[in-house]
N, C-alpha and C positions, 0 to 999 in steps of 0.2 A: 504494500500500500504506500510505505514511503517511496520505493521508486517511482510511482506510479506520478504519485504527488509533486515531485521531485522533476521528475520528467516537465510535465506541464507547465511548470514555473520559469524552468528551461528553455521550452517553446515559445513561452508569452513572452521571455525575455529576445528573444531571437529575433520573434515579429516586431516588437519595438525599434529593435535598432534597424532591423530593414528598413521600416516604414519610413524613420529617422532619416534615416541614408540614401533610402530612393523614393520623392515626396511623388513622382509622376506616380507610385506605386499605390499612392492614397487619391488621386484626385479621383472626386467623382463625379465629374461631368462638366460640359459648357453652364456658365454663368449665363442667367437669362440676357436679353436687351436691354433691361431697366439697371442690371450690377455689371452690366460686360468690361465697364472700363477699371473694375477697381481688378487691380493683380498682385497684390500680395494679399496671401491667405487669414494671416493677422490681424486682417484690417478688420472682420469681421470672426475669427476662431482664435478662440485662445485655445494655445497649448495642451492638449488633453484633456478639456473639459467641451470644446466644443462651443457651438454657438450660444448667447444670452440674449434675453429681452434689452440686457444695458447694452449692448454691444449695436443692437439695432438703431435704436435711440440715438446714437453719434450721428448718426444722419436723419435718422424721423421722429419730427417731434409736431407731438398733435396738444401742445397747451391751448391754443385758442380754439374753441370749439366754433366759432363766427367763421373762422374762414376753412373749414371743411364743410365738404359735398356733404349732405345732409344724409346717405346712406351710409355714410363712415365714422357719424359723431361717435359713436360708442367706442373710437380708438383713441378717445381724451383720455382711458384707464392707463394706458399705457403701460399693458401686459398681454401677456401669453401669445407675443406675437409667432411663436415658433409652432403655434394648435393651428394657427389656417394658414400660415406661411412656409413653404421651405423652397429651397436652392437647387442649383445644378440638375434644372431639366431641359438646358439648350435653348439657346439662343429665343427661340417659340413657345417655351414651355411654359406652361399656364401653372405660375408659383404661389397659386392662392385659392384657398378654399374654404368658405364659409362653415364656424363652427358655433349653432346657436346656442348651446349648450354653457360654453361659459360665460355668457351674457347676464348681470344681475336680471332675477324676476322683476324688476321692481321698471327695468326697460319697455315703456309701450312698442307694440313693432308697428304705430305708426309714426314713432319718431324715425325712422329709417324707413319702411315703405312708406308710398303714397295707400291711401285709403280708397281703394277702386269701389268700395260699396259705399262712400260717400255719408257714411256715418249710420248708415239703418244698422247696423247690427253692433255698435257701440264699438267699445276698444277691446273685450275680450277675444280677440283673434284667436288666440289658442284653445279655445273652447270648440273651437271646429278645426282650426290646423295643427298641423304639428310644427316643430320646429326641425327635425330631421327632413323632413321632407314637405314642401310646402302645400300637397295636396290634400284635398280631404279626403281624410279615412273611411268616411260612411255618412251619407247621408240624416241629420236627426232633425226631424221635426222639434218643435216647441211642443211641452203635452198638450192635450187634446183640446184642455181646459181655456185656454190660450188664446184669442179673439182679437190678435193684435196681425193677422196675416200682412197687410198691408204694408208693414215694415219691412218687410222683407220682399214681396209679391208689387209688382206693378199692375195697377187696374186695368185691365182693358179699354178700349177706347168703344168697342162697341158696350159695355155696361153704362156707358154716360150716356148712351142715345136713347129718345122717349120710344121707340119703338121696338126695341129688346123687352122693356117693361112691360109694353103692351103687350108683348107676347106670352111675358110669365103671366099676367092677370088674365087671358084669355084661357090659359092654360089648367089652371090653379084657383080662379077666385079671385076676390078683391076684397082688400081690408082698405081702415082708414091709416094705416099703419106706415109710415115710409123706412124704407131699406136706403141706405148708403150705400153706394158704391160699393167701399171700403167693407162693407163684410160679408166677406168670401165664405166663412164658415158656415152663411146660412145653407149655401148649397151644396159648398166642395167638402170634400173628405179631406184626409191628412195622408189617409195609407194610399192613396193615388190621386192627381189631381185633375185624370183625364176622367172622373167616374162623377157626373154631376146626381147627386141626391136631394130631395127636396125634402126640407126637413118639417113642412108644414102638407097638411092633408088638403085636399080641395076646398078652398072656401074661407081658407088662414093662413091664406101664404100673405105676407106684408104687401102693399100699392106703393109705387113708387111715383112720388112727385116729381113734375118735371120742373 
């Protein structure tokens, strides 16, 4: 077992002075476009330990959050740049990769994205997306109980015309009761939204005012 041990200690010490001795032995790859001109390894690696977040920083400093692109403020921490960043994939190589994961909770993601739903579904983003991947996972209704479709649901354009309503009270009855636009629930389901049901019997379905 001591040999064995003994041996190994031997090898790592071996590897060292080679690497030492022949640095082409260590390089691992072309420097992208944006690091091409810096050439000595130093500037950026220290001695055996390898690259740091301070090391980065000699050249990128994000204290003014005012003058960052507004999808990057969250680089004002000025850490962990080596989790979406790494080197030597040539000249072309795409040296950055989004990692939501070390982002404080406490980060809205419409400080960084724009808000393509324009505020109907508030700021909880992650309640339908994930952060690994920005797609949703599954489809979830609000529960049943829920009367607020509209937030979410753009009305039709034929539901605002007097002659769709004529059509349900010809259909259905007529109350003195007016139906808003805005609710869907009276007729639509939840578990499908091509499947219209009328939730009033002949003769109590609401009149809508024009």
């Amino acid at each position: 077992m001591k040999f064995v041990y003994g041996a190994a200690v031997l090898l790592a010490i071996a590897l060292c002075v080679w690497l030492f001795l022949n640095e082409e032995a260590a390089e691992p790859g072309d420097l992208s476009v944006f690091h091409e001109e810096i050439d000595q390894c130093n500037f950026c690696h220290i001695p055996w330990r390898g690259v740091s977040d301070r090391m980065c920083l000699q050249c990128h400093e994000f204290g003014e959050v005012s003058l960052l692109r507004r999808e990057i403020r969250f680089h004002e921490e000025e850490r962990h740049c080596l989790q979406c960043h790494v080197e030597h994939r040539g000249l072309r190589g795409n040296i950055a990769k989004m990692d939501h994961t070390i982002l404080s909770g406490k980060i809205q993601c419409t400080q960084c994205h724009t808000d393509i739903h324009n505020g109907l579904f508030g700021s909880g983003c992650r309640e339908c997306h994930g952060i690994r991947t920005w797609d949703v996972p599954g489809f979830r209704h609000p529960p049943v109980d829920r009367k607020n479709c509209s937030r979410c649901h753009t009305v039709p354009h034929s539901h605002r015309d007097r002659a769709f309503w004529e059509k349900i009270e010809r259909s259905y009855g007529e109350t003195s009761e007016v139906i808003a636009p805005e609710d869907c629930w009276r007729c639509h389901t939840i578990r499908d939204w091509r499947i219209r049901i009328m939730k009033y019997p002949i003769g109590k379905v609401p009149n809508r005012e024009s």
